[in-house]
N, C-alpha and C positions, 0 to 999 in steps of 0.2 A: 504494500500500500504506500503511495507515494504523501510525503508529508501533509501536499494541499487537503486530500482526501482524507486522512488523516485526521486533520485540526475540523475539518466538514462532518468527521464521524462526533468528535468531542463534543461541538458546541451543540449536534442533533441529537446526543444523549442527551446532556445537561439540558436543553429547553424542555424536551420531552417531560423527565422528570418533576424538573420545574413543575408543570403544567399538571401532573398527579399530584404533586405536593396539594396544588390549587384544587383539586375536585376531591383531596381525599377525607376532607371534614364531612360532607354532606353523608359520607358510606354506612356511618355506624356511629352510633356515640363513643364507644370506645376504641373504635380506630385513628390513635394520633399520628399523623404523620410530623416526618423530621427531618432536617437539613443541617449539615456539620460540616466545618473544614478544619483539616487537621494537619501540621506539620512535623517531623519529625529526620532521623538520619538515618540513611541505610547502613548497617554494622557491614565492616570490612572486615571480614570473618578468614582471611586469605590472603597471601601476599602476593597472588596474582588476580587478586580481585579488582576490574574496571577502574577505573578514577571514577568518581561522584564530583561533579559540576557542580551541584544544588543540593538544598535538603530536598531529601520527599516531601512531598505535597500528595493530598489528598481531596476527594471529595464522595461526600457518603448520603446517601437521601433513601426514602421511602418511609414504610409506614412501621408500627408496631401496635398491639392489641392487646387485652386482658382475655388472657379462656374463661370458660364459661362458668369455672368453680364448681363444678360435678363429679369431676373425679379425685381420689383422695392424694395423690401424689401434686394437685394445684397448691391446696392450702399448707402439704407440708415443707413446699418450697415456697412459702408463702407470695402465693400468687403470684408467678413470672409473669414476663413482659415476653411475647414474641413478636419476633421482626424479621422483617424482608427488606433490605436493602440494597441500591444499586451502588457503587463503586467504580472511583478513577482513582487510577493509582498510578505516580510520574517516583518513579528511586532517585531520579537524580541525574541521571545520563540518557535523554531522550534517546541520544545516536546507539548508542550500545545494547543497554538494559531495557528501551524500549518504556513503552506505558502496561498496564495491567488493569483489565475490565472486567466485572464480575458482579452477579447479584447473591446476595449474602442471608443465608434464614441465619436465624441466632436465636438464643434464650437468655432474657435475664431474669438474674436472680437477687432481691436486694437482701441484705443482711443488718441494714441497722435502718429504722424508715422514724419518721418523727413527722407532724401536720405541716412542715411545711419544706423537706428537704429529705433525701434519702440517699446511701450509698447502696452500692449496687455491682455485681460482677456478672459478665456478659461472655458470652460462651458461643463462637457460629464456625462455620466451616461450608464449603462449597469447593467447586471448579472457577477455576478463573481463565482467561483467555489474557494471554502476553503477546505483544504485537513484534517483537524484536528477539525470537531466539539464537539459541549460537546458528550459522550456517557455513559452512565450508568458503562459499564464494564470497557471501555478502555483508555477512558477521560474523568473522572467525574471532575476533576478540571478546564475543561475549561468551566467557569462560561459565557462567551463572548457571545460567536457564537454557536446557537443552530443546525444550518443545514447546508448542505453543496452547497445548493442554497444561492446566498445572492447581495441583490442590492451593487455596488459600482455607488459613486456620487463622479466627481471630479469637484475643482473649485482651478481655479488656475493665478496668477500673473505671467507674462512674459515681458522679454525685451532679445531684438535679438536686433545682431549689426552684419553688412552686413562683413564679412572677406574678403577675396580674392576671387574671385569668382570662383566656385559658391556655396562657403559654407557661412551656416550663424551660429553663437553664439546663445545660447540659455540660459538665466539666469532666474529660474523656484523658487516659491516660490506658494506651492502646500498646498491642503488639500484634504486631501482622506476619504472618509466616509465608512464603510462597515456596513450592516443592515439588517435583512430580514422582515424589517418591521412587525413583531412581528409577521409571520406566525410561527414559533415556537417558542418555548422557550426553553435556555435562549435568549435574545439579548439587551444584554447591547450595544454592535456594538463596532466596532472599530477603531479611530480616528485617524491620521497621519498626521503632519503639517512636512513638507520637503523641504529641498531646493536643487534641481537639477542643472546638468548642462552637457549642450549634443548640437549638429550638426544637420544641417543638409543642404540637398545637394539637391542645384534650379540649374538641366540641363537649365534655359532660365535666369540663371544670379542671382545675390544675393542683388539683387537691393530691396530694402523695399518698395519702390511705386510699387506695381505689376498693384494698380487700380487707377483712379481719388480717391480722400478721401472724397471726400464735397458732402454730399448726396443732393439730392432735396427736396426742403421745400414737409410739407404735413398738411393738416389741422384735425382737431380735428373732431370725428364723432357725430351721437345721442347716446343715452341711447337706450339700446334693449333690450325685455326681453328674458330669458335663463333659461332650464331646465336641469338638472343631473340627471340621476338613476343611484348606484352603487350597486355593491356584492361584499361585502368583507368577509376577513377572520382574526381571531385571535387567535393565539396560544394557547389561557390560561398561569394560572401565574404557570404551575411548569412545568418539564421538562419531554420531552416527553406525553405533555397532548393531548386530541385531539381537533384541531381546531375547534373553532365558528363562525358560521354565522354573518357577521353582515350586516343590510339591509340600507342605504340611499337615499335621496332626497333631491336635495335643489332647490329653487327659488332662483333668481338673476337677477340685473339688469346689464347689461357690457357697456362700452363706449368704442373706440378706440379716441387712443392719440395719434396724429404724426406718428401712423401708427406699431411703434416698440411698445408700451404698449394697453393693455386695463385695464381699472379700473373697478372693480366689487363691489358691495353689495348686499346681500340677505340672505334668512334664510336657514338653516340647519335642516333636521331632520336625525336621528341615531337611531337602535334599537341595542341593543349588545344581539348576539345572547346564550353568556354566560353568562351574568346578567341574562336575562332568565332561563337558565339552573339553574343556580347556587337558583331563587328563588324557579324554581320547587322541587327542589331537597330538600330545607329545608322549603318545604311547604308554603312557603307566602305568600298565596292568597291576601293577604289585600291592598300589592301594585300590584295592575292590571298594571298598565303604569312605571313601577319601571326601566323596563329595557329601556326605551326611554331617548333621551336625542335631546336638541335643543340648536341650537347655530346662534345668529348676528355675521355676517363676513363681513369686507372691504377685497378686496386682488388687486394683479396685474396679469396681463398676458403677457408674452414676447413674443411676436410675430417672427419666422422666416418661411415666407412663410407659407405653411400650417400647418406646427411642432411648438407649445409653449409650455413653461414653466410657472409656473403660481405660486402663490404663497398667501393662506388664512388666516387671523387669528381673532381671536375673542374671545368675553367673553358668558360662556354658561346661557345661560336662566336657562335652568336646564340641572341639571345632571340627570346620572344613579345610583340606588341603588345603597350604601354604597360608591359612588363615590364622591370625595370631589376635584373635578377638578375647575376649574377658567380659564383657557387661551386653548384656542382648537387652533389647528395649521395646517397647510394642504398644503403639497410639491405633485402636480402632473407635469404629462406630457401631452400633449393632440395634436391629429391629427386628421385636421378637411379634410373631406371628398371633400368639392367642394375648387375651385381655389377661395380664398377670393378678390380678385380682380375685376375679373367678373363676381362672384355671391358674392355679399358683403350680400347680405338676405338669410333665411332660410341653415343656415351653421348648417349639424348634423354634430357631433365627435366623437371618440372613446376617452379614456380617460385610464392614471394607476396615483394612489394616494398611499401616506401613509400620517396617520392622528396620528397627537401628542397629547396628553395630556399635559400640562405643559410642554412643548419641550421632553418627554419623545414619542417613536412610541409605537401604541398601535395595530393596524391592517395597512392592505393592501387593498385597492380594486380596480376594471375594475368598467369602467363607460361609459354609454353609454348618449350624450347630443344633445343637438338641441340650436341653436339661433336663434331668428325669425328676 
Protein backbone atom coordinates (compact mmCIF):
# COMPACT_ATOMS: atom_id res chain seq x y z
CA UNK A 1 0.00 0.00 0.00
CA UNK A 2 1.46 3.05 -1.12
CA UNK A 3 1.65 5.83 1.61
CA UNK A 4 -1.14 8.26 -0.06
CA UNK A 5 -3.49 5.23 0.20
CA UNK A 6 -2.36 4.64 3.39
CA UNK A 7 -2.95 8.01 5.21
CA UNK A 8 -6.79 7.79 2.99
CA UNK A 9 -7.13 4.32 4.93
CA UNK A 10 -6.22 6.23 8.47
CA UNK A 11 -8.24 9.21 8.39
CA UNK A 12 -11.47 6.80 6.61
CA UNK A 13 -11.15 4.62 9.91
CA UNK A 14 -10.88 7.57 12.31
CA UNK A 15 -14.09 9.46 10.68
CA UNK A 16 -15.93 6.35 10.40
CA UNK A 17 -15.44 5.75 14.18
CA UNK A 18 -15.95 9.02 14.92
CA UNK A 19 -19.29 8.99 13.59
CA UNK A 20 -20.37 5.45 15.88
CA UNK A 21 -18.96 7.29 18.69
CA UNK A 22 -21.99 9.93 17.54
CA UNK A 23 -24.91 7.26 17.13
CA UNK A 24 -23.74 5.00 19.99
CA UNK A 25 -25.77 6.96 22.91
CA UNK A 26 -29.17 6.41 21.27
CA UNK A 27 -28.22 2.09 21.32
CA UNK A 28 -28.98 1.33 24.84
CA UNK A 29 -28.60 3.14 28.18
CA UNK A 30 -25.86 1.33 29.05
CA UNK A 31 -23.86 1.38 26.02
CA UNK A 32 -21.15 4.01 26.64
CA UNK A 33 -19.19 4.74 24.07
CA UNK A 34 -15.23 6.14 24.39
CA UNK A 35 -12.57 7.88 22.76
CA UNK A 36 -8.78 7.87 24.18
CA UNK A 37 -5.35 8.87 22.82
CA UNK A 38 -2.46 7.45 24.38
CA UNK A 39 1.39 7.99 24.07
CA UNK A 40 3.95 5.86 25.13
CA UNK A 41 7.65 4.04 23.85
CA UNK A 42 8.32 1.15 22.08
CA UNK A 43 10.93 -1.06 24.43
CA UNK A 44 14.09 -1.92 22.45
CA UNK A 45 14.18 -5.38 23.73
CA UNK A 46 17.31 -6.12 21.14
CA UNK A 47 20.28 -4.73 19.81
CA UNK A 48 19.33 -5.11 16.52
CA UNK A 49 16.09 -3.70 17.10
CA UNK A 50 14.87 -0.74 14.22
CA UNK A 51 15.73 2.88 15.54
CA UNK A 52 12.33 4.53 16.91
CA UNK A 53 11.94 8.18 15.38
CA UNK A 54 8.85 8.96 17.66
CA UNK A 55 7.09 7.73 20.60
CA UNK A 56 4.13 5.59 19.80
CA UNK A 57 1.04 7.12 19.58
CA UNK A 58 -2.08 5.61 19.63
CA UNK A 59 -5.71 5.93 19.19
CA UNK A 60 -8.49 3.77 20.66
CA UNK A 61 -12.42 4.35 20.23
CA UNK A 62 -15.65 2.20 20.60
CA UNK A 63 -18.08 1.24 22.86
CA UNK A 64 -18.39 -0.66 26.36
CA UNK A 65 -21.50 -2.18 28.24
CA UNK A 66 -22.69 -3.54 31.75
CA UNK A 67 -24.03 -7.42 31.24
CA UNK A 68 -27.17 -8.19 32.39
CA UNK A 69 -26.33 -9.31 36.14
CA UNK A 70 -27.88 -12.87 35.71
CA UNK A 71 -25.27 -14.92 35.87
CA UNK A 72 -23.36 -15.55 39.03
CA UNK A 73 -19.64 -15.02 37.84
CA UNK A 74 -21.07 -10.90 36.99
CA UNK A 75 -21.55 -9.88 40.47
CA UNK A 76 -18.55 -11.98 41.61
CA UNK A 77 -16.27 -9.88 39.55
CA UNK A 78 -18.22 -7.20 40.45
CA UNK A 79 -19.93 -6.20 37.42
CA UNK A 80 -17.28 -5.88 34.58
CA UNK A 81 -17.27 -3.56 31.89
CA UNK A 82 -17.02 -5.11 28.40
CA UNK A 83 -15.72 -3.49 25.35
CA UNK A 84 -15.05 -3.55 21.61
CA UNK A 85 -12.77 -1.27 20.57
CA UNK A 86 -11.01 -0.18 17.29
CA UNK A 87 -7.27 0.67 17.40
CA UNK A 88 -4.29 2.72 15.40
CA UNK A 89 -1.35 1.82 16.58
CA UNK A 90 2.14 4.01 14.99
CA UNK A 91 5.63 2.26 17.27
CA UNK A 92 7.51 4.91 16.00
CA UNK A 93 9.18 4.01 12.75
CA UNK A 94 6.30 4.42 10.09
CA UNK A 95 9.11 3.20 7.24
CA UNK A 96 10.15 0.15 9.15
CA UNK A 97 7.63 -1.14 11.94
CA UNK A 98 4.89 0.13 9.93
CA UNK A 99 1.38 1.17 11.73
CA UNK A 100 -0.95 -1.74 13.55
CA UNK A 101 -4.99 -1.86 13.08
CA UNK A 102 -7.12 -3.93 15.15
CA UNK A 103 -10.53 -4.12 16.83
CA UNK A 104 -10.17 -5.10 20.49
CA UNK A 105 -13.14 -7.04 22.93
CA UNK A 106 -11.76 -6.71 26.44
CA UNK A 107 -13.15 -7.04 30.07
CA UNK A 108 -12.93 -4.92 32.82
CA UNK A 109 -12.71 -5.57 36.08
CA UNK A 110 -12.78 -2.71 38.94
CA UNK A 111 -11.38 -3.43 42.37
CA UNK A 112 -11.79 -0.55 44.43
CA UNK A 113 -15.11 1.70 43.12
CA UNK A 114 -16.30 4.71 45.42
CA UNK A 115 -19.60 7.22 44.04
CA UNK A 116 -17.66 9.12 42.28
CA UNK A 117 -14.40 7.42 40.87
CA UNK A 118 -13.05 3.87 40.49
CA UNK A 119 -9.84 1.88 39.72
CA UNK A 120 -10.17 -0.68 37.44
CA UNK A 121 -7.83 -3.47 35.58
CA UNK A 122 -8.76 -4.33 31.99
CA UNK A 123 -7.82 -7.52 30.37
CA UNK A 124 -8.43 -7.99 25.96
CA UNK A 125 -6.69 -9.75 23.22
CA UNK A 126 -7.46 -10.05 19.48
CA UNK A 127 -5.79 -10.32 15.92
CA UNK A 128 -4.21 -7.33 14.62
CA UNK A 129 -3.23 -6.46 11.07
CA UNK A 130 0.43 -4.70 10.74
CA UNK A 131 0.89 -2.92 7.45
CA UNK A 132 4.95 -3.01 7.22
CA UNK A 133 6.32 -6.67 7.89
CA UNK A 134 9.98 -7.86 7.42
CA UNK A 135 10.09 -8.65 3.46
CA UNK A 136 13.19 -9.87 1.62
CA UNK A 137 12.84 -7.12 -1.15
CA UNK A 138 11.06 -4.21 0.48
CA UNK A 139 11.67 -4.45 4.38
CA UNK A 140 14.43 -6.47 5.03
CA UNK A 141 15.25 -4.34 8.07
CA UNK A 142 12.25 -4.93 9.97
CA UNK A 143 13.82 -7.43 12.10
CA UNK A 144 10.38 -7.33 14.47
CA UNK A 145 7.37 -8.60 12.89
CA UNK A 146 7.40 -11.32 10.45
CA UNK A 147 3.63 -11.35 9.20
CA UNK A 148 1.05 -9.33 8.61
CA UNK A 149 -1.40 -11.43 10.86
CA UNK A 150 -0.33 -10.87 14.42
CA UNK A 151 -1.93 -11.53 18.12
CA UNK A 152 -2.34 -8.17 20.04
CA UNK A 153 -2.68 -8.73 24.17
CA UNK A 154 -3.75 -5.62 26.11
CA UNK A 155 -3.47 -5.36 29.81
CA UNK A 156 -4.02 -2.23 31.30
CA UNK A 157 -4.57 0.05 34.70
CA UNK A 158 -7.46 2.46 34.94
CA UNK A 159 -9.03 5.16 37.19
CA UNK A 160 -12.25 7.07 35.81
CA UNK A 161 -13.68 9.87 37.81
CA UNK A 162 -17.44 10.53 37.34
CA UNK A 163 -17.50 14.57 35.52
CA UNK A 164 -20.74 16.01 34.96
CA UNK A 165 -22.89 13.85 33.75
CA UNK A 166 -22.83 11.93 31.75
CA UNK A 167 -19.34 11.99 30.96
CA UNK A 168 -16.61 10.17 32.63
CA UNK A 169 -12.57 10.79 32.85
CA UNK A 170 -10.60 8.16 32.00
CA UNK A 171 -6.72 7.93 33.24
CA UNK A 172 -5.06 4.60 31.37
CA UNK A 173 -1.67 3.29 32.07
CA UNK A 174 -1.53 0.54 29.20
CA UNK A 175 0.76 -2.21 27.89
CA UNK A 176 0.30 -3.41 24.54
CA UNK A 177 1.93 -6.63 23.32
CA UNK A 178 2.11 -7.44 19.41
CA UNK A 179 3.35 -11.21 18.42
CA UNK A 180 2.53 -13.88 16.14
CA UNK A 181 3.46 -16.34 18.39
CA UNK A 182 6.24 -17.54 16.22
CA UNK A 183 4.17 -18.76 13.30
CA UNK A 184 6.65 -16.91 11.23
CA UNK A 185 9.74 -15.60 11.55
CA UNK A 186 11.06 -12.92 12.44
CA UNK A 187 9.11 -12.14 15.84
CA UNK A 188 10.90 -10.53 18.33
CA UNK A 189 7.08 -8.74 18.90
CA UNK A 190 6.43 -5.50 19.84
CA UNK A 191 6.12 -3.94 23.25
CA UNK A 192 4.39 -0.57 24.22
CA UNK A 193 3.85 0.76 27.81
CA UNK A 194 1.59 4.04 27.45
CA UNK A 195 -0.22 6.30 29.24
CA UNK A 196 -3.63 7.52 27.87
CA UNK A 197 -6.35 9.63 28.50
CA UNK A 198 -9.89 9.82 26.91
CA UNK A 199 -14.05 10.16 27.63
CA UNK A 200 -16.50 8.61 27.79
CA UNK A 201 -20.28 9.11 27.46
CA UNK A 202 -23.10 6.90 30.15
CA UNK A 203 -26.60 8.17 28.23
CA UNK A 204 -28.07 6.58 32.02
CA UNK A 205 -25.63 8.91 34.06
CA UNK A 206 -21.96 8.93 35.01
CA UNK A 207 -22.51 7.41 38.21
CA UNK A 208 -19.46 4.72 39.02
CA UNK A 209 -21.99 2.24 41.14
CA UNK A 210 -23.71 1.06 37.95
CA UNK A 211 -23.84 -2.54 40.09
CA UNK A 212 -24.04 -3.74 43.96
CA UNK A 213 -19.94 -4.30 44.32
CA UNK A 214 -20.00 -7.03 47.03
CA UNK A 215 -20.06 -10.31 45.36
CA UNK A 216 -21.58 -13.53 47.18
CA UNK A 217 -19.22 -15.73 49.11
CA UNK A 218 -18.50 -19.04 47.09
CA UNK A 219 -16.74 -22.17 48.34
CA UNK A 220 -13.78 -23.95 47.09
CA UNK A 221 -14.25 -27.20 44.76
CA UNK A 222 -12.55 -30.89 44.20
CA UNK A 223 -9.49 -31.80 42.24
CA UNK A 224 -10.75 -33.13 38.76
CA UNK A 225 -8.94 -34.71 36.24
CA UNK A 226 -8.21 -32.87 32.68
CA UNK A 227 -7.01 -33.62 29.36
CA UNK A 228 -5.55 -31.39 26.29
CA UNK A 229 -4.67 -32.32 22.75
CA UNK A 230 -3.09 -29.50 20.70
CA UNK A 231 -1.73 -28.79 16.96
CA UNK A 232 0.57 -26.26 16.78
CA UNK A 233 2.76 -24.45 14.45
CA UNK A 234 6.28 -22.97 14.22
CA UNK A 235 7.84 -20.79 12.03
CA UNK A 236 11.56 -21.96 12.10
CA UNK A 237 14.48 -19.78 13.01
CA UNK A 238 15.02 -17.76 9.71
CA UNK A 239 12.89 -15.61 7.74
CA UNK A 240 10.45 -16.62 5.48
CA UNK A 241 11.19 -20.47 6.53
CA UNK A 242 8.27 -22.84 6.22
CA UNK A 243 6.27 -23.68 9.38
CA UNK A 244 6.56 -26.95 11.61
CA UNK A 245 4.25 -29.04 13.19
CA UNK A 246 4.24 -29.37 16.53
CA UNK A 247 2.19 -32.00 18.33
CA UNK A 248 0.82 -31.91 22.38
CA UNK A 249 -0.70 -33.47 25.34
CA UNK A 250 -0.97 -32.87 28.63
CA UNK A 251 -2.52 -34.59 31.84
CA UNK A 252 -3.77 -32.37 34.62
CA UNK A 253 -5.38 -32.04 37.69
CA UNK A 254 -7.61 -28.47 38.17
CA UNK A 255 -9.52 -27.23 41.26
CA UNK A 256 -11.97 -24.22 41.35
CA UNK A 257 -11.27 -21.53 43.93
CA UNK A 258 -14.04 -19.16 44.92
CA UNK A 259 -15.28 -19.62 41.64
CA UNK A 260 -13.01 -16.78 39.70
CA UNK A 261 -9.75 -19.13 39.60
CA UNK A 262 -8.96 -22.79 39.04
CA UNK A 263 -5.45 -24.12 40.02
CA UNK A 264 -3.96 -26.61 37.81
CA UNK A 265 -0.96 -29.33 37.92
CA UNK A 266 0.14 -31.92 35.53
CA UNK A 267 2.41 -33.08 32.80
CA UNK A 268 3.24 -31.86 29.50
CA UNK A 269 4.32 -33.63 26.56
CA UNK A 270 5.71 -31.74 23.10
CA UNK A 271 7.03 -33.06 19.84
CA UNK A 272 8.64 -30.17 17.72
CA UNK A 273 7.88 -30.85 14.44
CA UNK A 274 11.33 -29.01 13.33
CA UNK A 275 13.64 -30.74 15.62
CA UNK A 276 12.57 -33.55 13.61
CA UNK A 277 13.06 -32.13 10.42
CA UNK A 278 16.10 -30.51 11.22
CA UNK A 279 17.55 -34.29 12.74
CA UNK A 280 16.31 -35.96 9.52
CA UNK A 281 17.95 -33.69 7.48
CA UNK A 282 21.47 -34.17 9.10
CA UNK A 283 20.88 -37.79 9.40
CA UNK A 284 20.63 -38.47 13.33
CA UNK A 285 19.39 -41.52 13.74
CA UNK A 286 20.94 -42.10 17.00
CA UNK A 287 18.59 -39.62 18.81
CA UNK A 288 15.04 -41.40 18.07
CA UNK A 289 13.16 -39.27 20.87
CA UNK A 290 15.40 -36.18 20.32
CA UNK A 291 12.62 -34.16 19.17
CA UNK A 292 10.32 -34.75 22.25
CA UNK A 293 10.20 -32.62 25.17
CA UNK A 294 8.40 -32.98 28.62
CA UNK A 295 7.44 -30.53 31.06
CA UNK A 296 5.83 -30.25 35.27
CA UNK A 297 3.48 -27.37 35.23
CA UNK A 298 1.53 -25.57 38.20
CA UNK A 299 -0.75 -22.76 36.48
CA UNK A 300 -4.18 -20.79 37.12
CA UNK A 301 -7.33 -20.27 35.26
CA UNK A 302 -9.49 -17.07 35.37
CA UNK A 303 -12.78 -17.90 35.03
CA UNK A 304 -15.54 -15.44 33.23
CA UNK A 305 -18.54 -17.40 32.73
CA UNK A 306 -17.70 -19.95 30.12
CA UNK A 307 -14.58 -17.74 28.60
CA UNK A 308 -10.91 -18.02 30.64
CA UNK A 309 -7.64 -17.06 30.70
CA UNK A 310 -5.35 -19.29 32.09
CA UNK A 311 -1.82 -19.14 32.79
CA UNK A 312 1.22 -22.30 32.91
CA UNK A 313 4.64 -22.44 33.84
CA UNK A 314 7.21 -24.88 34.61
CA UNK A 315 10.68 -26.51 34.69
CA UNK A 316 11.29 -29.18 31.76
CA UNK A 317 12.01 -32.61 32.53
CA UNK A 318 13.64 -32.79 29.33
CA UNK A 319 14.35 -30.89 26.56
CA UNK A 320 14.53 -31.15 22.72
CA UNK A 321 17.79 -31.76 20.72
CA UNK A 322 20.29 -29.03 20.91
CA UNK A 323 17.68 -27.33 23.16
CA UNK A 324 19.18 -25.86 26.39
CA UNK A 325 15.73 -24.43 27.75
CA UNK A 326 14.88 -24.54 31.63
CA UNK A 327 11.46 -22.57 32.30
CA UNK A 328 8.40 -23.55 29.77
CA UNK A 329 5.66 -20.88 29.85
CA UNK A 330 2.08 -21.03 28.40
CA UNK A 331 -0.51 -17.96 27.84
CA UNK A 332 -3.95 -19.44 26.47
CA UNK A 333 -7.55 -18.77 26.07
CA UNK A 334 -10.18 -21.36 26.46
CA UNK A 335 -14.10 -21.76 25.98
CA UNK A 336 -15.69 -24.31 27.52
CA UNK A 337 -18.79 -25.63 25.80
CA UNK A 338 -21.45 -26.57 28.45
CA UNK A 339 -22.86 -23.75 31.17
CA UNK A 340 -20.24 -24.51 34.01
CA UNK A 341 -22.90 -23.80 36.46
CA UNK A 342 -25.24 -26.44 35.64
CA UNK A 343 -23.19 -28.82 34.27
CA UNK A 344 -20.11 -28.25 36.62
CA UNK A 345 -18.99 -32.22 35.37
CA UNK A 346 -17.63 -33.49 32.19
CA UNK A 347 -16.92 -29.71 30.70
CA UNK A 348 -15.11 -30.22 26.81
CA UNK A 349 -13.38 -26.87 25.55
CA UNK A 350 -11.88 -25.44 22.76
CA UNK A 351 -8.77 -23.90 23.45
CA UNK A 352 -5.66 -21.18 21.40
CA UNK A 353 -2.06 -21.09 23.30
CA UNK A 354 1.24 -19.62 22.77
CA UNK A 355 4.03 -21.51 24.46
CA UNK A 356 7.47 -19.63 25.70
CA UNK A 357 10.61 -20.91 26.12
CA UNK A 358 12.44 -18.92 28.68
CA UNK A 359 9.65 -16.02 28.30
CA UNK A 360 10.90 -16.09 24.62
CA UNK A 361 7.25 -17.56 22.13
CA UNK A 362 8.34 -20.27 20.32
CA UNK A 363 4.86 -21.74 18.53
CA UNK A 364 1.18 -21.36 18.48
CA UNK A 365 -1.43 -23.97 18.89
CA UNK A 366 -5.68 -24.94 18.86
CA UNK A 367 -6.53 -27.32 21.50
CA UNK A 368 -9.14 -29.38 21.85
CA UNK A 369 -9.84 -30.55 26.00
CA UNK A 370 -12.20 -32.23 28.32
CA UNK A 371 -12.80 -32.07 32.22
CA UNK A 372 -14.30 -34.95 33.93
Amino acid sequence: MTPPRRRGCTRALVLLLLGCLGLGGGLWAQVAPHLSLHQGTTLVINPVFPPLLRPARMLETGFSWLPSGQRPWHARFRYPRLSLSAWYVDPGNPAILGRAYALLPAVEMPFVQRPRWQLSYQLGSSLAFLDRPYDRATNPTNNVVGSRISNLTLLRLRAAYALAPPWRLRLDLSGLHFSNGHTRYPNLGINIPALGLGLSYHPGGAAIQDRPSRPPAAKAGHWRPALRLHYGLSGGKAPQAPRYPVYLASVYLQRPWRERLRWQAGLLYARSGYIAAFMQDHDIASEASGADMWVLFLGTEWMMGRFSFSLNLGPYLRTAYLMDYRLYTELGWRWYLRDQQRNPHMQPFLGAFVHAHSGEADFSSLALGFVF
